[in-house]
C-alpha positions in Angstrom: 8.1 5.5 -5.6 4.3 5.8 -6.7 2.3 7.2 -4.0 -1.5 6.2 -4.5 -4.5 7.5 -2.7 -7.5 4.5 -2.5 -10.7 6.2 -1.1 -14.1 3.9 -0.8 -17.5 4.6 -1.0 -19.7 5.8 1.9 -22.1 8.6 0.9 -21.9 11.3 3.9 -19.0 9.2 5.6 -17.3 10.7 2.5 -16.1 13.6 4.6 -14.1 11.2 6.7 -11.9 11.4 3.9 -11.6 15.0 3.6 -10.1 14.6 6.9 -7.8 12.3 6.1 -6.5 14.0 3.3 -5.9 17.3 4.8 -3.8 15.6 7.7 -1.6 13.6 5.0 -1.3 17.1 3.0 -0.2 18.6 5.8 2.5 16.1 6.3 3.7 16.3 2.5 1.9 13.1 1.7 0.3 13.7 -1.6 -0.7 11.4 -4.5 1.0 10.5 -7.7 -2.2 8.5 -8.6 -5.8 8.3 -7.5 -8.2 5.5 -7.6 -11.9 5.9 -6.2 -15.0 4.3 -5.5 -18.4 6.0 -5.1 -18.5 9.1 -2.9 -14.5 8.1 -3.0 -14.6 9.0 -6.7 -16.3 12.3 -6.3 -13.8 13.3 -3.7 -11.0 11.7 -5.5 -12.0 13.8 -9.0 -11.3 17.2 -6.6 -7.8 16.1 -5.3 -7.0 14.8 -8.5 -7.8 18.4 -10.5 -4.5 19.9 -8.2 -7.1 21.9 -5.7 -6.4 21.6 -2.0 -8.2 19.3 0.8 -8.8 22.6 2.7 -10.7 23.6 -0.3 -12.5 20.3 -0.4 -13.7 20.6 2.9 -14.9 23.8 2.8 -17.0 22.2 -0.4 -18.3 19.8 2.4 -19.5 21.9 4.7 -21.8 23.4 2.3 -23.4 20.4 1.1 -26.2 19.1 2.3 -28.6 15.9 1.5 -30.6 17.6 -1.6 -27.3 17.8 -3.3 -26.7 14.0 -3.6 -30.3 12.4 -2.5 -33.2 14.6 -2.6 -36.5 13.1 -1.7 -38.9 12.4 -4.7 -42.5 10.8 -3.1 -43.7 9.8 -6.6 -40.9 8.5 -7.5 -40.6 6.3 -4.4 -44.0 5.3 -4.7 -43.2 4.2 -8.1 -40.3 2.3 -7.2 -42.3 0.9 -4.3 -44.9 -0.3 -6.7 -42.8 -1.5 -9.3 -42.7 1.4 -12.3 -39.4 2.4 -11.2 -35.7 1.1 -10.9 -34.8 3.7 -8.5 -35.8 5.8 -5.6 -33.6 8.9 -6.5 -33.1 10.5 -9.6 -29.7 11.5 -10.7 -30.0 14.9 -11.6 -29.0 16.7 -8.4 -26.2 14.1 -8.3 -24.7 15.0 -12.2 -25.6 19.2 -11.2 -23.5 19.2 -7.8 -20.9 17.0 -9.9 -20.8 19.3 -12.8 -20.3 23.0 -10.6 -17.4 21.0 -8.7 -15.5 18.7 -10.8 -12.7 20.7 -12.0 -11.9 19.6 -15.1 -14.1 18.1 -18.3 -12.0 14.6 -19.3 -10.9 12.1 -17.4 -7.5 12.3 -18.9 -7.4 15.9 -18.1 -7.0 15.7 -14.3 -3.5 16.9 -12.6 -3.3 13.4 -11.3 -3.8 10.5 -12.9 -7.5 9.1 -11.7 -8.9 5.7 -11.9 -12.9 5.9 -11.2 -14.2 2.3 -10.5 -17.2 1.3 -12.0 -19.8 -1.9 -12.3 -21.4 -2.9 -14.8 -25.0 -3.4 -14.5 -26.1 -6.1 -16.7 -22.8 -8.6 -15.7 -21.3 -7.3 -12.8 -18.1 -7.1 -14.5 -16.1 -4.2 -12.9 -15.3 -1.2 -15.5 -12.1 0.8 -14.5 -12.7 4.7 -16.4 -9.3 6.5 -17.0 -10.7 8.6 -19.8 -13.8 10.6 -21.3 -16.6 12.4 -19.7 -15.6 13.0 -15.6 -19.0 14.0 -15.0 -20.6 10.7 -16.6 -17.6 8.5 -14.8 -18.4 9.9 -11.6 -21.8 10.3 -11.5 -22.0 6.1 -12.6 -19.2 5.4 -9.8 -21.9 6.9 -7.4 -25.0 5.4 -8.7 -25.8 2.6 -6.4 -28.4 0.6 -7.8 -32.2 1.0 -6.9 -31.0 4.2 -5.6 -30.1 5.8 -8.7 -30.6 4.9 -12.0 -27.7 2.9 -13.9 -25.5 5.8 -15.5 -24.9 5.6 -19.4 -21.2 6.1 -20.2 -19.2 5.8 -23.4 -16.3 3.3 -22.8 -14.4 1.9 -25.6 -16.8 3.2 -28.3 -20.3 2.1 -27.0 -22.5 3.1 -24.5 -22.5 1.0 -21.2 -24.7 1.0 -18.5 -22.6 1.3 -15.3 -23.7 1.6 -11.7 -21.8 2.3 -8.4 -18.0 0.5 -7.9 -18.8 -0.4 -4.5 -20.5 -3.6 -5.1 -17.5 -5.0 -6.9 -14.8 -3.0 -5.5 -15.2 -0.8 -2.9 -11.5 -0.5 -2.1 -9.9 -1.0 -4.9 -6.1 -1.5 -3.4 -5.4 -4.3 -6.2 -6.4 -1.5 -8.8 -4.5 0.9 -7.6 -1.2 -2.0 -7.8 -1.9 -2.8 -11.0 -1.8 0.5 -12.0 2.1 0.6 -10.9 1.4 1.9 -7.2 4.5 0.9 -4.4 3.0 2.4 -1.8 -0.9 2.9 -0.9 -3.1 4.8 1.4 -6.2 4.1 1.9 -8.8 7.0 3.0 -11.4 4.4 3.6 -15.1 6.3 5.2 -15.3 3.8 8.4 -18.1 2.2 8.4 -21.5 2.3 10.9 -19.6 1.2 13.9 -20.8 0.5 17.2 -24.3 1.7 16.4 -27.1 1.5 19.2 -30.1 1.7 17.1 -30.9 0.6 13.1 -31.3 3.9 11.0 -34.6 4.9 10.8 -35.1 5.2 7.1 -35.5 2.9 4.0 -33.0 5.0 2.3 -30.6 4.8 5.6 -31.3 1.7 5.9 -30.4 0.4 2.8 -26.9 2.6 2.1 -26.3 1.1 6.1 -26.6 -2.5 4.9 -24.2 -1.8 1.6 -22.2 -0.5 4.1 -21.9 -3.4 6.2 -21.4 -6.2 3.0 -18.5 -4.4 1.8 -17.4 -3.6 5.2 -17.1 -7.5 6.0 -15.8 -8.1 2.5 -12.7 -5.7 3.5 -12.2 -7.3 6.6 -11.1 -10.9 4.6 -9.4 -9.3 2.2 -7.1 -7.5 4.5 -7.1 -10.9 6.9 -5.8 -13.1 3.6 -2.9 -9.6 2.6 -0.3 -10.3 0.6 0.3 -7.0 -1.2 4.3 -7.0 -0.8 4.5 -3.2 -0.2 3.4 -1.0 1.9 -1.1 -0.7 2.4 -1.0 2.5 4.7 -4.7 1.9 6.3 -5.5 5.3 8.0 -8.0 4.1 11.0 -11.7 6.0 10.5 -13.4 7.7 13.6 -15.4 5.2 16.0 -17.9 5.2 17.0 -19.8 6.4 14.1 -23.2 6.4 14.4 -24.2 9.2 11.3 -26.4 7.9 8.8 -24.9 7.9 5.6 -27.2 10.4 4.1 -26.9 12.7 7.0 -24.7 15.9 5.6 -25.4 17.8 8.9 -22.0 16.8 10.7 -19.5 17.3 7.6 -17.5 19.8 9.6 -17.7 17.3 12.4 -16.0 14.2 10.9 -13.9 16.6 9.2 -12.1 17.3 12.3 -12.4 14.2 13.5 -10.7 12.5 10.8 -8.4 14.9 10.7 -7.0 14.8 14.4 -7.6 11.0 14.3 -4.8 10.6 11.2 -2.4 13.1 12.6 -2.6 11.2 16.1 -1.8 7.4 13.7 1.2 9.3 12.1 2.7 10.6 15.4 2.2 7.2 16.6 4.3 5.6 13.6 1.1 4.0 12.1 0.6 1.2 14.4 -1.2 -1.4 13.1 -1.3 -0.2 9.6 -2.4 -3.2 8.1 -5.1 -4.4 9.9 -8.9 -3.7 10.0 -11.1 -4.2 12.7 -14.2 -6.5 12.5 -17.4 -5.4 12.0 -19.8 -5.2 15.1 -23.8 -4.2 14.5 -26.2 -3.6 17.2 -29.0 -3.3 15.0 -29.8 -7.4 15.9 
């Protein structure tokens, strides 16, 4: 049996995972093979360098929102005005990356790891299982007008690739063709049950791509016909963080946490399906 771990974007929902993963370590259940999206592939790259989920969360609970988006004014009003692609640079994004990822090369992780990408001139999604981790992850992350499109050396030329999530956010048909008989997916919920819209362009906007791919999950697990077994750990609801609120890590941490070990006692029920989306933001 190949065990995979799938884990989808989310930004600060990321630590949802981290929850997740520590309850399934705890429980024996470990990955022969990772695949990650997005904040997914920056948590994935840890796991998949052999270092603990403990670990990981400790990671999150020092991490705050200067780490992954730090607020540039010019830059916005650049992008506002049209002399800028992006809001955000990437370089506290590809400096947290490069003090945490543990190893160098792709190909050099403890477990195998698939980091899904898009590319940003055709859309096409671009699957990395080798070279530079930092430049995989960091493009796996970079959701567009947000960040920059990454530039990443695949198959001998540079490509520009941006975040996974707007072609495959949870890549359980990756993970399958890569030989996986049996998936979990640490999926990072999504805004569920909010009462009010986020208050911020940057919110608002990560809340939105949270949504489309949220909905676009929802059919795919309505029309399943993977013949094996899609473990789908249920997320904490309601979750009404913003995405690019770090202050509550520790928070959905344990959350996460106590929510899978409760599904596992309970024999998984309902394993395969997904709830539907609900906003209250009109």
């Amino acid at each position: 049996m190949t065990t995979a771990f799938v884990l989808s974007g989310g930004a600060s929902h990321g630590a949802i995972q981290v929850g997740m993963a520590i309850a399934l370590e705890e429980r024996g259940i470990t990955p022969d093979l990772i695949v990650g999206t997005s904040v997914g592939a920056i948590n994935g790259a840890w796991l998949a360098g052999g270092r603990s989920s403990a670990a990981l969360a400790d990671l999150w609970h020092g991490l705050e929102r200067a780490d992954l988006f730090p607020m540039h004014p010019v830059l916005g009003l650049r992008a506002f005005v049209g002399k800028s692609t992006h809001f955000v640079p990437a370089t506290a994004l590809r400096s947290t990356l490069s003090r945490h990822v543990p190893f160098e090369n792709l190909e050099d992780a403890s477990t195998p790891l698939i980091v899904v990408t898009a590319d940003a001139l055709s859309g096409e999604e671009v699957l990395l299982t080798s070279g530079n981790a930092v430049d995989a992850v960091t493009a796996s992350a970079s959701l567009p007008a947000i960040y920059p499109p990454a530039r990443v050396q695949v198959d001998g030329r540079q490509r520009l690739l941006v975040d996974g999530a707007i072609v495959n956010n949870t890549a359980i048909t990756t993970a399958i063709d890569a030989g996986a008989t049996d998936v979990w997916v640490l999926s990072t919920g999504y805004s569920c049950e909010v009462s009010e819209p986020p208050d911020t362009a940057l919110a608002a906007a990560l809340h939105a791509v949270s949504l489309m791919v949220q909905r676009r999950f929802v059919l795919e697990m309505a029309a399943n016909t993977y013949d094996l077994p899609i473990h789908l750990i249920p997320p904490p609801c309601p979750l009404e963080l913003s995405p690019i609120d770090f202050s509550q890590s520790a928070e959905l941490i344990e959350r996460a946490a106590d929510g899978t070990r409760s599904w596992l006692d309970e024999g998984q029920p309902h394993a395969q399906s997904v709830p539907e989306v609900h906003s209250a933001s009109g």
